[in-house]
N, C-alpha and C positions, 0 to 999 in steps of 0.2 A: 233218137239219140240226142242228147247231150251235146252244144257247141260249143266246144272251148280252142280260145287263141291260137295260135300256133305259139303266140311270147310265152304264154300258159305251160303249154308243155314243153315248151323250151327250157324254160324255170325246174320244172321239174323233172325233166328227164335229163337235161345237161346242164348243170347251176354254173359250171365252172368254163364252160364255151360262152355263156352269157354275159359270167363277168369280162371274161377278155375283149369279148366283143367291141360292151360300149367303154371300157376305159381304153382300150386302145383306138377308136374311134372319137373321143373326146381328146386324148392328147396327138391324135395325127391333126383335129381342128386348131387347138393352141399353139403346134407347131408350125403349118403350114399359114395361120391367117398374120402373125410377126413376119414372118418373112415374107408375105406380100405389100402389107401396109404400113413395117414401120422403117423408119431410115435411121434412126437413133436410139438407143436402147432404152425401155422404160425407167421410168422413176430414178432410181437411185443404182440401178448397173452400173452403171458406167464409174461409178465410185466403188460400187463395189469390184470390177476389174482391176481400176488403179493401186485400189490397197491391196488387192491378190496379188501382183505385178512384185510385190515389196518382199513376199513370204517373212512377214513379220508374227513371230511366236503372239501377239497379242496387241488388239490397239483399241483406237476410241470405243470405234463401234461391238466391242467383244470379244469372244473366241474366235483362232483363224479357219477352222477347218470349210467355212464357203467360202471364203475368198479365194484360199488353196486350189480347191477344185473349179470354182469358177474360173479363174487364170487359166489352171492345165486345161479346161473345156476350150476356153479360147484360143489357145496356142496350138491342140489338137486340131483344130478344123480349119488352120491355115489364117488364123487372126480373123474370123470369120464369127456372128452373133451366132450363127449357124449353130455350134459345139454348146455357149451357155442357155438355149432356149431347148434342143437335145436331152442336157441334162435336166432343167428343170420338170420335164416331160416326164423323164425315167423315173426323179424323184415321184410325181404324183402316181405313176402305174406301180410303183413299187409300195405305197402307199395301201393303195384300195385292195391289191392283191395282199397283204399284210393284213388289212383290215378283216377282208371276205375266208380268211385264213382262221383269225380268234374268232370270229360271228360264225363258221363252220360249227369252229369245235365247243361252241354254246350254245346253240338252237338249231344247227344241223344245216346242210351245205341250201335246201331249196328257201327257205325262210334266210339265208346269210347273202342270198343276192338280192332280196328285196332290203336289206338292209346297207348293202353297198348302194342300192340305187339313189335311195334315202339321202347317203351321208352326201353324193354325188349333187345333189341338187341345196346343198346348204352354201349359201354366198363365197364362202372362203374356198372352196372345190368348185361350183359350177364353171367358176374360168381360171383354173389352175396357173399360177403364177409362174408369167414367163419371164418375172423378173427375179430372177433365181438370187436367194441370200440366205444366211441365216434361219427366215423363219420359212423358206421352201424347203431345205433341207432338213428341219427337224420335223418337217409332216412322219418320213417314211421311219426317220430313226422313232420318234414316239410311237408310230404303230406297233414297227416291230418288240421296241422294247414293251409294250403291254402285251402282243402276243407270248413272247416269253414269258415275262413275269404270271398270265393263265396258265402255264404251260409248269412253269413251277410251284402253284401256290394250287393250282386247283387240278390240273395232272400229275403231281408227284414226279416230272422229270426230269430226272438230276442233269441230262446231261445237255439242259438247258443253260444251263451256267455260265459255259464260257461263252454263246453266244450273247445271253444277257451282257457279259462284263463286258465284251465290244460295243455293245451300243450304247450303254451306259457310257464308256470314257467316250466315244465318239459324240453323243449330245453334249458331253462337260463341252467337248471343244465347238460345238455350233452354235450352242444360246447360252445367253446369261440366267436365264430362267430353267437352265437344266436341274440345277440344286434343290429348288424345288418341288419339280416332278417327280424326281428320285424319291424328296421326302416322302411324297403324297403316297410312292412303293410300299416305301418303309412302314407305314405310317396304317397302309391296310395291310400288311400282312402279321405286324403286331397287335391286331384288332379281331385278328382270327382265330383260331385254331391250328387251323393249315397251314396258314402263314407261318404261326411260330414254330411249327414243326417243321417248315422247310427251313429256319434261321438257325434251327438245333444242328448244324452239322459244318466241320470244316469247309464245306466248299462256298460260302457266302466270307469265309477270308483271304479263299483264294481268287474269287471275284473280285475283292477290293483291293488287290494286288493289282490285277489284272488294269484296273479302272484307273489306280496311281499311277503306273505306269506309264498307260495313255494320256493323262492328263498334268502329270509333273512338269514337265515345260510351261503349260500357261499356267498352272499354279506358279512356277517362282518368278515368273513375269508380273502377275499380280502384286506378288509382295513386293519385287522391287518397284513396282509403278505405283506402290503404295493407293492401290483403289480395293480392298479390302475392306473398307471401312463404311459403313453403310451409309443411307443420303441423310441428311437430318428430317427429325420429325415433323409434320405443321404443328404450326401455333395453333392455340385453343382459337382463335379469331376466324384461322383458316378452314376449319373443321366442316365448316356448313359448305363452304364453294367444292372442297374436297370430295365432298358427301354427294354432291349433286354431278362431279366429274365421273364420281365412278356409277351412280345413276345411271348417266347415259352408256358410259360404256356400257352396263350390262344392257341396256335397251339395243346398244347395236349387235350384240350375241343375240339375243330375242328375234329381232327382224332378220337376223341372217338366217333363223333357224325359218322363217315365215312360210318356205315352199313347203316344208316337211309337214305343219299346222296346215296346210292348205291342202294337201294332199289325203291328210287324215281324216278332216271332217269329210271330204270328198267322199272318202270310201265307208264313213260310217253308214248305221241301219236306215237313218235315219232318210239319205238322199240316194241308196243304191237302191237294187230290186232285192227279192225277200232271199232269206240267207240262206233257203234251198237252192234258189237259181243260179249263186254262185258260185264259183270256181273259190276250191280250199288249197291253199299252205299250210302244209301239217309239218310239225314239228316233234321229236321226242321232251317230254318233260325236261324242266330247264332246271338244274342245279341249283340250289338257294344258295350257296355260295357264289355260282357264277354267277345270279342277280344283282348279290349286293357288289360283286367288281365291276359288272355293267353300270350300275346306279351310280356306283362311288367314279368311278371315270368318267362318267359324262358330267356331273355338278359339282367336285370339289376343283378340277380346275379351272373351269368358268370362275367358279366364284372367288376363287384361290387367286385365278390372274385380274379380274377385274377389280379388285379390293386394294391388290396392291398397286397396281396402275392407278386407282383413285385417291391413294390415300397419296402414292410421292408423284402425283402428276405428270402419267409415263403417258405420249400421245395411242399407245393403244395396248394393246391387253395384255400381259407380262406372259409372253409364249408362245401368242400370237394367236389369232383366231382360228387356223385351221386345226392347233396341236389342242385347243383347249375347249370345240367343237368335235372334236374325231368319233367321240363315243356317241353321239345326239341317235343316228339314225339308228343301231342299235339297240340302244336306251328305247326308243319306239316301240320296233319290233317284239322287242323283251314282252312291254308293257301289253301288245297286242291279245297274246294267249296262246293256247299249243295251236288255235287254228285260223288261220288270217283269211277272212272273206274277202276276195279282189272284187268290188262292185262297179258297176259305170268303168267299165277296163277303157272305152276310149275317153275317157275324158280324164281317171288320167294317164293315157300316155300321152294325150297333148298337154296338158299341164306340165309332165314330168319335160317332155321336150322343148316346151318352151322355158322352162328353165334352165336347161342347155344352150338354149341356142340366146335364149336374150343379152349374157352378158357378150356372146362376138357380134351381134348386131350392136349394141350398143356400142363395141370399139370401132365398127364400119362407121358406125353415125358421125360420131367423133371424128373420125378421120378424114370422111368425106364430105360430109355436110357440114358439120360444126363451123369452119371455118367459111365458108359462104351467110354463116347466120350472125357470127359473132366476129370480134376483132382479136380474142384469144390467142395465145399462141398452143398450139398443139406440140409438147414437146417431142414427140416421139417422129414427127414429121420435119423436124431438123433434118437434112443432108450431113450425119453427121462422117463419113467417107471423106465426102467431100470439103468438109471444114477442116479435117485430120491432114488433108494430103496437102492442101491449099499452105495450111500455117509451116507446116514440117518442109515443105518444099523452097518455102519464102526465108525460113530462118539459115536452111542450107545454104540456099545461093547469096544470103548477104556476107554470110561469116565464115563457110567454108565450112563447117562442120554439123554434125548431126544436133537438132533439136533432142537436148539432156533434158528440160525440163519446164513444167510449163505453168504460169501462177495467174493470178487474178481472178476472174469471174468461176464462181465452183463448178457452174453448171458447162460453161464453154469448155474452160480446162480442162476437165473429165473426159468431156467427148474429145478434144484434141490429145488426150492419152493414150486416145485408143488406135492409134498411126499406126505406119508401118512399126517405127523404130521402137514404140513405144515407152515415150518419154514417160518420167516420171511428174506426178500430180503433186503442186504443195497449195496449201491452203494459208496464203500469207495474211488473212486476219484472223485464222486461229490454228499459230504456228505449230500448237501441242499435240493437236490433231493429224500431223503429218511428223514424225520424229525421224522417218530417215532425209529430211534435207530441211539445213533452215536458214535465214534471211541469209547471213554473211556466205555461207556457202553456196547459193542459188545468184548474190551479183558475183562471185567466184568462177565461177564453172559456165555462168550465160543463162540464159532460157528468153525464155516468151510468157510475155503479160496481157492477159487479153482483156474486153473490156466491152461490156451492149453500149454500142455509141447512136446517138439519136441523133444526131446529124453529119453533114461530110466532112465535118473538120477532124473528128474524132476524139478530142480533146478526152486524156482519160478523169472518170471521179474525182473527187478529191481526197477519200479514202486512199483510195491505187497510187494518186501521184504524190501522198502522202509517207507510203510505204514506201514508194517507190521511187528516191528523188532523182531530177536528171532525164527522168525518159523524155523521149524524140517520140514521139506517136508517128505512124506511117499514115497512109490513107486509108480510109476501113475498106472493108469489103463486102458488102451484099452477098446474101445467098438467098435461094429461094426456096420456101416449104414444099412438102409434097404437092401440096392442096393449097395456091395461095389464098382465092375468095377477096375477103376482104383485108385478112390479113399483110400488116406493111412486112414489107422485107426482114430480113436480119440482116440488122449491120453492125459488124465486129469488130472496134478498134481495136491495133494491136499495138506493140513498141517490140525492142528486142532489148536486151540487157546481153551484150554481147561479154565474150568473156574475158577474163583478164589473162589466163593462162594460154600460150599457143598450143 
């Protein structure tokens, strides 16, 4: 007899026990290794909570619908990272499971987990971002809205509709690059047949109802913020550094995709055993329409968001890498044929796992070692609890009243946002960027100005004491990183701008 895996027939006799397995085993990882190793939230959380904080119908950084839910995540789980790292989670499982959902109903449920496995190992998914914003958020809503939009254009089912018109206004309101996506909709289904026959009927006006609806509030927020207006074009001069910006971008689409390339030639004739010996993934015949919506969603947003990101000099790909990657591993499979030979089965499952497992070693490395190797600072190994409570506690007991709000350094600020009371964040050298409190109001009402001070005297910039005339600096304060190594302290000048009103 015949040996094959038990992963084998697992695949084949339960597609859908499979997929839950490792997506809920990859986001119990993402959830569980933040809350061991970090004391401050990554990247740019912590800004995104403070502008959640605001429930502002629309601001710098786009539509509100993550920061919305980032806040209630936070305020849900007792002001605790806990609730935003949760969610982020649920986006991603909600995601694959969406995904493994249209790969079903195109090449059939055993062939659509080797396709989830696929998408799981492309840079932007192997370490599901536990820094929930905008572009975590529109993973699950672009899946779903492509499994719809199959669902309409290549199942004929009407009553697809309104679920479509929810996701649709819910991306308007998560990315600036929703308008887009839509098009890229629009844009195949006027190219079909099918397509136009699904356009031939009231119910794509009563979808657009649907979507106004949703999305009326930040549209007249737009026009009155008067950002409707597109960025200017480059100069002819510009055109060549341009050319070469958006280059790289696509080169880092390319290398994200690299596990998937490295898994393929893996399993080609070339380096497995002969194609009797191995174990088959059978597929029903694949739809020539479902091909060309496989094809068309995995390249025209790549190239759709890399082009525009190169041409107005956007720092990454208009939509984000996981929304404009989602179709890659699919697209593979497609390409494979009705019958996928798994050859050399352990090499890759260690491939495929060590593509899992490499980006939370890399965040252990960082965490624990980097900072014995290098003088860096590891932001997410800030104390940032303890900076929260330290500042909030110091501005009570000088003034008697609760810390309303807190300006100077972006990155301190933010995490001292995140207090109990949860003061509000202003951004006093780019006052536009924060519209619900501005200078005259902020020496008004009091707050706290903070400030990286490099020595004990604390003396603030001369930006801050520029903005800021009159301040008294206090003594800073030391804290210490998770991991100090070689890293110096952090020392936090502050002042207070006490208030004028009792």
């Amino acid at each position: 007899m015949r040996f094959t895996s038990l992963i084998i027939e697992l695949i084949r006799a339960r597609p859908r026990l499979v997929v839950w397995l490792v997506v809920l085993l990859q986001a119990s990882l993402w959830l569980i290794l933040p809350l061991l190793l970090y004391r401050s939230p990554p990247d740019d959380l912590a800004t995104v909570l403070a502008y959640g904080r605001e429930y502002q119908v629309g601001t710098y950084f786009g539509p509100p619908l993550a920061f919305w839910l980032a806040d209630i995540a936070f305020r849900a789980a007792g002001n605790h990272m806990v609730g935003v790292y949760l969610l982020a989670q649920l986006c991603s499982i909600t995601m694959f499971w969406a995904l493994y959902l249209l790969a079903r109903a195109i090449v059939g449920g055993q062939q659509a987990v080797l396709a989830v496995l696929l998408t799981m190992t492309i840079t932007a998914f192997s370490s599901p971002g536990v820094e929930f914003g905008p572009l975590v958020l529109a993973r699950p809503l672009w899946a779903l809205l492509l499994l719809h939009s199959w669902q309409l254009i290549g199942q004929g089912r009407r009553n697809a509709w309104f679920a479509w018109s929810i996701e649709a206004g819910l991306l308007l309101l998560t990315s600036s690059a929703a308008i887009g996506l839509l098009l890229l909709i629009i844009a195949f289904a006027l190219a079909t047949a099918r397509g136009r026959r699904t356009l031939m009927s009231f119910d794509p006006l009563f979808a657009l109802l649907v979507i106004v609806v949703l999305a009326l509030p930040y549209l007249v927020w737009l026009i009155r913020a008067d950002t409707l207006a597109l960025a200017p074009w480059p100069a002819i001069a510009d055109l060549s550094a341009r050319a070469l910006h958006w280059a790289a971008l696509l080169g880092g689409l390319l290398l994200a995709l690299s596990s998937i390339a490295l898994l393929l030639v893996l399993n080609s004739g070339r380096f497995g055993r002969k194609p009797e010996e191995a174990p088959i993934i059978y597929r029903p015949p694949v739809d020539p329409l479902a091909r060309d919506f496989v094809y068309f969603f995995a390249i025209a947003p790549a190239l759709a968001g890399s082009l525009i990101s190169g041409v107005f000099k956007l720092d990454h790909v208009a939509g984000g890498t996981g929304v404009t990657l989602l179709m890659s591993g699919l697209a593979a499979i497609v390409t494979g044929g009705d019958l996928i030979h798994l050859r050399r089965q352990r090499v890759l499952r260690s491939v495929w796992a060590a593509a899992m497992v490499a980006p939370a070693l890399a965040v252990i490395a960082v965490t624990l070692f980097l900072p014995w190797t290098s003088g860096g600072e590891v932001a997410t190994s800030l104390p940032a609890t303890a900076i929260a409570h330290f500042f909030g506690d110091g501005f009570e007991r000088r003034t008697n009243q609760p810390l309303r709000a807190v300006a100077g350094d972006p990155q301190l600020a933010a995490l001292i946002s995140l207090g109990a009371r949860r003061p509000h964040l202003f951004l006093d050298a780019t006052p536009e960027r924060t519209p619900w409190l501005t200078s005259p109001k902020f020496n008004e009402t009091g707050g706290l100005v903070v400030w990286r001070a490099s020595a004990t005297i604390g003396t603030p910039p001369a930006d801050i004491a520029q903005r800021f005339p009159g301040l008294v600096p206090e003594v800073p304060r030391a804290f210490e990183p998770l991991v100090t190594g070689r890293q110096p302290l952090l020392r936090i000048g502050w002042a207070i701008v006490r208030p004028r009103t009792p």
